[in-house]
N, C-alpha and C positions, 0 to 999 in steps of 0.2 A: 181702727176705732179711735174717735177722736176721745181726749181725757177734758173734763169740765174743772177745773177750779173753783171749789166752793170756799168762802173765807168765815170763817162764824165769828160771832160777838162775843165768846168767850170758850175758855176750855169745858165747861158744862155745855155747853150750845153740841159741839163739837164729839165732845163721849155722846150724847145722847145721839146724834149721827148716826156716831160708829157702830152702835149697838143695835140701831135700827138694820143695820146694811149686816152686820153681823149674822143677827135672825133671819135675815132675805138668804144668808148662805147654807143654817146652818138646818133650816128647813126644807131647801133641793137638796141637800146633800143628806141630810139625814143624821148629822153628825155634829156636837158640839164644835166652836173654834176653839177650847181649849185642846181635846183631845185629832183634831185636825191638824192644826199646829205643830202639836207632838211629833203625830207621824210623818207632815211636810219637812220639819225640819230633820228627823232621821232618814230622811229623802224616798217615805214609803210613799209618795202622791208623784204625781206626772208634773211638768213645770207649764201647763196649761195657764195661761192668759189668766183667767180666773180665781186659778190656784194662787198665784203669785199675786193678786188684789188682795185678796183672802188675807193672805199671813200677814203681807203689810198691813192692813186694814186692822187683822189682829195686834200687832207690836205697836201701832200707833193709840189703839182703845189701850192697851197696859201702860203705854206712855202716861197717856192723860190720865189714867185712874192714878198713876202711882204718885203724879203731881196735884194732882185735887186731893186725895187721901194726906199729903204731907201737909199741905194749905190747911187742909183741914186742923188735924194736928198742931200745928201753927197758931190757930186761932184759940184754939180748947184752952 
C-alpha cells in the first residue's frame, strides 16, 4: 500500500484531519480511539496494518490537541 503525504496549513487544519479519520476507525471497529489505544498499547489488539495507523493516528491527534490547548492557554 502506497502512504500519501498530506501537509496542512496549520495544526487546527491537521487535528480536525485526524479526528475525521479517527471516526472512520472508531465506527468499523465499534470502539472509541481512546479506549482502542488503551488495549493496543497493553498489546490486547493484533499489530494489523491498520491497527498501527490507528494508534499513530491516535498519538499524533493528542500531540496536536495538547499543542493548540497550550497555545491556547498562551493567548488567554
Amino acid at each position: 500500500m502506497r502512504k500519501q503525504i498530506i501537509e496542512y496549513t496549520s495544526p487546527l487544519d491537521a487535528l480536525i484531519a485526524l479526528t475525521k479519520q479517527l471516526n472512520t476507525y472508531e465506527i468499523k471497529y465499534q470502539i472509541n480511539s481512546e479506549e482502542f489505544f488503551a488495549k493496543y498499547s497493553q498489546g490486547e489488539t493484533s499489530d494489523d496494518e491498520v491497527f498501527v495507523e490507528w494508534a499513530a493516528n491516535y498519538q499524533h491527534y493528542l500531540a496536536l490537541h495538547q499543542e493548540l490547548e497550550s497555545k491556547l492557554r498562551d493567548v488567554a
